[in-house]
N, C-alpha and C positions, 0 to 999 in steps of 0.2 A: 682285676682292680682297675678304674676309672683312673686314668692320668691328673695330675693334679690341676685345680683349675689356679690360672696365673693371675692375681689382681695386681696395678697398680695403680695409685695413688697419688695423684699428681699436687704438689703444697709449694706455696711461695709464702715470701716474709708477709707475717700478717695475719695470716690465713687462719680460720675459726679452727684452733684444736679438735672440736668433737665431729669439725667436717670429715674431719681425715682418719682423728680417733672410732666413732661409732662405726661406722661403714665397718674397720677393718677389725674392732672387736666382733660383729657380728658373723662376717668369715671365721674368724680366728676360732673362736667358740663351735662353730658350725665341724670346722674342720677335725676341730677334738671329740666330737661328742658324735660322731657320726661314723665308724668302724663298718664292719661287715662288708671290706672291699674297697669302700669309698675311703679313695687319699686324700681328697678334701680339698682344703686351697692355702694357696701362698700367696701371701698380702706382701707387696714391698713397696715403699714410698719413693717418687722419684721428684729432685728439685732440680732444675735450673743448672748448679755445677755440680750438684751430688754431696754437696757443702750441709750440714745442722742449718735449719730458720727456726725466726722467732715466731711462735705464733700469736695470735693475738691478746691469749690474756698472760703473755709474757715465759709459757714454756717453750724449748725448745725441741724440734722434732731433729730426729737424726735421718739421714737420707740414706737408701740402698744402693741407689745410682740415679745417673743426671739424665734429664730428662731425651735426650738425643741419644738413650741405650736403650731407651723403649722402644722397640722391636716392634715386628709385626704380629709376635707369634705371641701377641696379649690376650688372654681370654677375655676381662672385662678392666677399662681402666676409667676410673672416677677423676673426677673435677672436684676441688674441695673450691670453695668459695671465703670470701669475706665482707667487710660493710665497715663504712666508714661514715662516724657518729658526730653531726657536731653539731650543735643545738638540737633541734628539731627536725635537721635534715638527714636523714637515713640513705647513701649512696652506696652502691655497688662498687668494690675493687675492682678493677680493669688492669691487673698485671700484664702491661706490654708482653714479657718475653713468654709468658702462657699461651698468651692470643699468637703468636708468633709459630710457635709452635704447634699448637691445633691447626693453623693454616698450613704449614707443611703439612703434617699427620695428614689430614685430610684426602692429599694428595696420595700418598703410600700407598705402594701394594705389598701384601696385604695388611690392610690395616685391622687395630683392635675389632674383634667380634662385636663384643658391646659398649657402648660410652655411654657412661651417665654421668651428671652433676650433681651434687649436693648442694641444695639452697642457691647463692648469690654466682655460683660456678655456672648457673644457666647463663649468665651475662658472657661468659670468656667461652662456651659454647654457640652462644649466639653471633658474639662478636668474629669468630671464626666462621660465620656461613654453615656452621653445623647444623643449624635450627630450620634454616630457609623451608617452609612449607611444611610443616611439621606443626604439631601442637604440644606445648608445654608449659609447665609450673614452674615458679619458683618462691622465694617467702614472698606474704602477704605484701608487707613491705615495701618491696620492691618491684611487682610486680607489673605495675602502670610504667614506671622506668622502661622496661624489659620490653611492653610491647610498643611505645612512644617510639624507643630507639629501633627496634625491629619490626618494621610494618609487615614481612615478611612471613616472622612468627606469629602462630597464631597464641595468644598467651592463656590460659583459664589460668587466675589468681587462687581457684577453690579447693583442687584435688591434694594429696597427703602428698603421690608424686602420682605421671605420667608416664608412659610407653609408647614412643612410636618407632618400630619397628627396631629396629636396634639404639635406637638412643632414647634411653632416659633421663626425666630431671624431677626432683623433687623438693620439697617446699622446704620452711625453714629448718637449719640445725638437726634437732631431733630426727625428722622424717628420713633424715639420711640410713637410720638403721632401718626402718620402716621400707623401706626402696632395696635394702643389701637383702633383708630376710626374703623377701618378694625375688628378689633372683637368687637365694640358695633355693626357695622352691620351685621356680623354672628348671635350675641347673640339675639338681639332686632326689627331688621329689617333696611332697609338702610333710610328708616323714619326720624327714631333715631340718624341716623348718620349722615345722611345732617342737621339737626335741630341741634346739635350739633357740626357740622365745619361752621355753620352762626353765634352761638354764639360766635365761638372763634377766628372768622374770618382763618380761615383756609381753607386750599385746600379740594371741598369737597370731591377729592377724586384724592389724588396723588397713583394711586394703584401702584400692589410689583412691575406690568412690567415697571414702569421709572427709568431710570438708573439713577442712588449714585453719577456718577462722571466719567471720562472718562476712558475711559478700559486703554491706554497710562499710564497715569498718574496714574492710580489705583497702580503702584508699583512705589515706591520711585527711581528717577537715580542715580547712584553713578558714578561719573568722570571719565574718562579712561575705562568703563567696555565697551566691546563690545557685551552684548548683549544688552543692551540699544540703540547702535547706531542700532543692528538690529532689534529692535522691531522700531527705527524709519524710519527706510528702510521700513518695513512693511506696516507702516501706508504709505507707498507713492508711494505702487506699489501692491495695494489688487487685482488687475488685473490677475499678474502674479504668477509663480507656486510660495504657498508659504506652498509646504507640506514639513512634518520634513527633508525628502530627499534633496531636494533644499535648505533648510536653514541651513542643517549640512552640504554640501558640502560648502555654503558660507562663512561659520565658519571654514574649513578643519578641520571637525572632525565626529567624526566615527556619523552615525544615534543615535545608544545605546548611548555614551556620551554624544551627544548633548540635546538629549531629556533627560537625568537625569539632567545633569547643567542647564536647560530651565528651569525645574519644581523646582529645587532647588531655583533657580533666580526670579520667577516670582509667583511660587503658583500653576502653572494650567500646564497642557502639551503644547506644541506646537500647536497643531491641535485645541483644546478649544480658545487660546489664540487667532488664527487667525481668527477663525469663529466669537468669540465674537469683535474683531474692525473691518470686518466685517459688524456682524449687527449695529455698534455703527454709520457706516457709510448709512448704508440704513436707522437706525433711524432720522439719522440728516435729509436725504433726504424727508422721508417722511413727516417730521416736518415744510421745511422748503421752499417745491418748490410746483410745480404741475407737480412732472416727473413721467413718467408711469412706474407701475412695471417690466412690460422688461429692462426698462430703469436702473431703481433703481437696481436692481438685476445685471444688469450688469456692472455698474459704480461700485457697492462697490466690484464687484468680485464671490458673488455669484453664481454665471453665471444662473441662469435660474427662472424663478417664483415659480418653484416646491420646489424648494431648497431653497426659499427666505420663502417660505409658511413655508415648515419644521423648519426651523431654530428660526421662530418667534414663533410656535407652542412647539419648544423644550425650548426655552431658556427665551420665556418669557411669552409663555401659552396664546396666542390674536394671531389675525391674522395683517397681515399689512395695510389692511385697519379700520379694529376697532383702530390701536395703531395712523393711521393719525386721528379719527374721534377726538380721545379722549386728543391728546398730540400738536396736529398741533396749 
């Protein structure tokens, strides 16, 4: 029989209930429906002084132990996240004594095997130096936040969630079960995993390469700005030249300016920004017609199958015929 695998769950006051919630339903389920040897996993929550918090739609969670009991001998321990709403501004919690603590953790030997965040939880991984050179998601939302403050991080706003190397983070709320079932089937086999998104009726397997939500729309518009109108030009003419060169002459301003204001505005450079609506546009196609990759490749702008090949390989790790087999 397999040793049980040990999750915790890291929550402070505030904190999105189904950050912390879903992740460990999906263990929890995983761990009863999976016999034949496998002991499965133990989910325990850990806060701050080991104290009950509020979460944010006013339930409380009960703690197992405080967070300076988490040990080294953690299989996988999660980041729940939160967001704080007020008019139109959508901001990431930045719980001091979590950041606090990731910065020690960090240091530890031996530390957790694997770390991941849920949603807005990338920000208190990031803000701990967890992230430094690495690449990852977090919700749509917030994502420009995420790379603005971590020049470091490399950020894609698009994927469900991310992997790199042992640390995970994935996009809003929901994905968080999406990112748990993804490591019972690393952990246990994909078995485990399908027999586990039938109990809980879930997707059995919405993997990291479906995108979060529309690259467009992945950054909030504000009234009057023009680069909004030109990120909406863009989306309506992938055809044509749309390198930094051409889109800072259409703005009249210098290449260097433009591409700093772009990346200030948006989270990502120019040239990521295009290539990602882009592929948002060969994804729809693939999804959605029976057009041939010449075709597809040349409609979103692409221009060639090689370059349609690369960019699915780069940015979402499938090729374009697995990503119709699997999403169409």
């Amino acid at each position: 029989m397999l040793p049980p695998h040990r999750v915790v769950i890291a929550a402070f006051p505030g904190v999105e209930l189904l950050d912390v919630t879903g992740p460990a339903e999906v263990f929890s389920v995983a761990a009863r429906v999976g016999g034949n040897g496998r002991s499965g996993y133990t989910v325990r929550i850990a806060t701050a002084d080991g104290e009950p918090v509020a979460t944010s739609s006013g339930i409380r969670l009960l703690a197992d132990l405080t967070l300076d009991e988490v040990i080294g001998d953690v299989d996988t321990l999660l980041v729940a996240g939160a967001v704080h709403v007020e008019g139109h501004q959508v901001e990431p919690v930045l719980d001091r004594g979590i950041i606090d603590w990731l910065d020690r953790l960090r240091e530890a030997e031996p530390g957790p095997h694997r770390i991941g965040s849920v949603c807005a939880g990338a920000h208190l991984l990031a803000a701990a130096g967890l992230l430094d050179g690495l690449s990852a998601t977090t919700h749509w939302v917030t994502a420009a936040r995420l790379a603005a403050d971590h020049p470091r991080v490399s950020v894609d706003p698009d994927p469900i969630f991310i992997r790199a190397g042992r640390l995970w983070t994935c996009a809003g709320i929901t994905s968080g079960m999406d990112m748990a079932l993804a490591m019972v089937a690393e952990d246990r086999g994909p078995e485990l995993a399908l027999a586990t998104a039938r109990m809980m009726v879930m997707y059995v397997k919405r993997a990291g390469g479906q995108s979060q939500f529309s690259v467009p729309l992945a950054v909030p518009a504000a009234p009057g700005d023009r680069f909004d109108d030109l990120r909406t030009w863009i989306g309506e003419h992938l055809t044509e030249d749309l390198s930094a060169d051409a889109l800072a002459t259409r703005l009249h301003l210098s290449v260097r300016h433009f591409s700093r204001l772009f990346r200030r505005r948006t989270g990502t450079t120019p040239a990521a920004y295009v290539e990602s609506v882009r592929l948002e546009e060969a994804r729809r196609l693939l999804q959605d017609g029976d057009h041939g990759l010449p075709e597809i490749a040349a409609v979103s702008g692409l221009g060639s199958v090689e370059s349609l090949h690369r960019s699915f390989r780069r940015r979402l790790g499938t090729t374009p015929a697995e990503y119709r087999r699997r999403f169409r």
